[in-house]
C-alpha positions as CSV (number, residue, x, y, z in Angstrom):
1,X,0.0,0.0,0.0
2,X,2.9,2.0,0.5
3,X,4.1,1.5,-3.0
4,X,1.1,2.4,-4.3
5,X,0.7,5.5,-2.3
6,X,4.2,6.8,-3.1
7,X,3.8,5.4,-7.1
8,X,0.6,8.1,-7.1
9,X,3.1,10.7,-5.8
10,X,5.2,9.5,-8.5
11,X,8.5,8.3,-6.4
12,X,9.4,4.2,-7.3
13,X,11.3,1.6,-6.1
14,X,13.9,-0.2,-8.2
15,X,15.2,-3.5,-7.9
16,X,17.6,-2.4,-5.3
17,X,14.8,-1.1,-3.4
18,X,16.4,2.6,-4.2
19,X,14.0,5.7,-4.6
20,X,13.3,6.7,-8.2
21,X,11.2,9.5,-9.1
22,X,11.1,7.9,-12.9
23,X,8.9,4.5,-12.8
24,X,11.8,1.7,-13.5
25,X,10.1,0.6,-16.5
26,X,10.8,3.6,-17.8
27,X,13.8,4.0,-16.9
28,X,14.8,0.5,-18.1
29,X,13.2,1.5,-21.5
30,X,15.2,4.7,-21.5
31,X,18.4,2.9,-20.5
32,X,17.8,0.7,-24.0
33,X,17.2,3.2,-26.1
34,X,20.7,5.5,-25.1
35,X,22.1,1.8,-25.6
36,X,20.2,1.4,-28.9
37,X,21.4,4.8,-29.9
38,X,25.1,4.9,-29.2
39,X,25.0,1.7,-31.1
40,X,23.2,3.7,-33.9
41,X,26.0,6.5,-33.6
42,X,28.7,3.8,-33.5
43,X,27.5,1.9,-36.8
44,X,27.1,5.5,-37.9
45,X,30.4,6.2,-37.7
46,X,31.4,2.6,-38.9
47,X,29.4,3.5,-42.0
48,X,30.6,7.6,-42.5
49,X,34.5,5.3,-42.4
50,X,33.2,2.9,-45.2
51,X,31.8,5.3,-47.2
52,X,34.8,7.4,-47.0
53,X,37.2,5.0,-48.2
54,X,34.5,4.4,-50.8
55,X,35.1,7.7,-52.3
56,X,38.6,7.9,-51.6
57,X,38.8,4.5,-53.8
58,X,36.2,6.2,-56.6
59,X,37.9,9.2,-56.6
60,X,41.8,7.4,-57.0
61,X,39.6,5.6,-59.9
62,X,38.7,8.5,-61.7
63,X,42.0,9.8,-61.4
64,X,43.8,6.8,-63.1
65,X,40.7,7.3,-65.5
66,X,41.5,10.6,-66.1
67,X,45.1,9.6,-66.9
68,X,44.3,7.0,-69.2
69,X,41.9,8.9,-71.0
70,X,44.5,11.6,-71.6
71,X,47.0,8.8,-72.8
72,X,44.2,7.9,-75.4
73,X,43.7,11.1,-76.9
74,X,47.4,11.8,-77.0
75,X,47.8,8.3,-78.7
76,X,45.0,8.9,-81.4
77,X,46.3,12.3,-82.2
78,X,49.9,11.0,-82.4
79,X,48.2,8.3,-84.9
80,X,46.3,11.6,-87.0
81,X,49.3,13.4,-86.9
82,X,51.5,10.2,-88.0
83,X,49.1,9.7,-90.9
84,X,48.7,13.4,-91.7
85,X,52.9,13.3,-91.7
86,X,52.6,9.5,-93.9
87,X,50.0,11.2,-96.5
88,X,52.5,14.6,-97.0
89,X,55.1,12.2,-97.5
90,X,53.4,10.1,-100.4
91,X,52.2,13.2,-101.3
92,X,56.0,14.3,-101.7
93,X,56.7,11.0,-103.8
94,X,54.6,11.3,-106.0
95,X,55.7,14.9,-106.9
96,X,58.8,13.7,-106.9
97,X,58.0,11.0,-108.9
98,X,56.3,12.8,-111.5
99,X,59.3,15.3,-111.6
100,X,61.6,12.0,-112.5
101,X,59.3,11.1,-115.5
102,X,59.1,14.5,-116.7
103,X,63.3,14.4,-116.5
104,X,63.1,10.9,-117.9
105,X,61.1,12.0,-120.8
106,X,63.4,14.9,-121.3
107,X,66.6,12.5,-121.5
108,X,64.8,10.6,-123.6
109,X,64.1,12.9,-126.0
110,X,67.6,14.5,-125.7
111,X,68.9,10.8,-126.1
112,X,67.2,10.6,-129.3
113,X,67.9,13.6,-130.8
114,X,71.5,13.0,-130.1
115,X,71.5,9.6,-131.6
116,X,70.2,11.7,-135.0
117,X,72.8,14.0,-134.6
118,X,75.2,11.1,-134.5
119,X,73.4,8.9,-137.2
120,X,74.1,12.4,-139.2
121,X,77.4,12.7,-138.2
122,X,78.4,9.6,-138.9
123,X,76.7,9.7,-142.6
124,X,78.3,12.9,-143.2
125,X,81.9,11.2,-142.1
126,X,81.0,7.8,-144.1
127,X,80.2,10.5,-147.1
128,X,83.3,12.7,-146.7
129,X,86.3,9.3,-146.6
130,X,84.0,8.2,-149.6
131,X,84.6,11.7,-151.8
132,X,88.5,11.4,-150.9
């Protein structure tokens, strides 16, 4: 009866038969939940440190993704400029090339009108023992 009179007055016993003003059950429930919730904080944290290396690892990723994306682009314009360089080269031959024919044909010409020259020469010599 005592209990009961001093629960109305809002003043409890615990189980060490201590005076409480908060009803144990409550207190028991409020004792959980700061457990409950420094294990929350504590996973919390756990998490926050997971995640952190999480990005630390994404960002090291797109780094090195970064890099090798630059190593492409200098390798395929390194390949344009190699064929750019390739094509002015043939392009060079071919002048060239042409430039040789055009000599060729010159020679050619010159070769021949030599050989006249020489055909007539020598008819002219074959002509001139023949008058003596």
């Amino acid at each position: 009866m005592a209990k009961d009179s001093l629960s109305e007055a809002g003043l409890h016993f615990d189980e060490l038969n201590k005076l409480r003003i908060l009803d144990p059950d409550v207190s028991q429930q409020t004792t959980e939940l700061k457990e409950e919730c420094r294990e929350f904080v504590d996973k919390i944290g756990e998490f926050q440190k997971i995640v952190g290396g999480l990005i630390g690892i994404v960002d090291q990723l797109a780094k090195e993704t970064e890099n090798e994306k630059m190593k492409a682009i200098g390798a395929r314009n390194l390949l344009k400029s190699i064929a750019k360089q390739r094509e002015a080269r043939q392009q060079q031959l071919h002048a060239l090339i042409a430039e040789k024919k055009m000599q060729l044909e010159r020679y050619r010409i010159e070769y021949e009108a030599l050989c006249k020259v020489e055909a007539e020469q020598n008819e002219f010599i074959d002509q001139f023992i023949l008058q003596k």
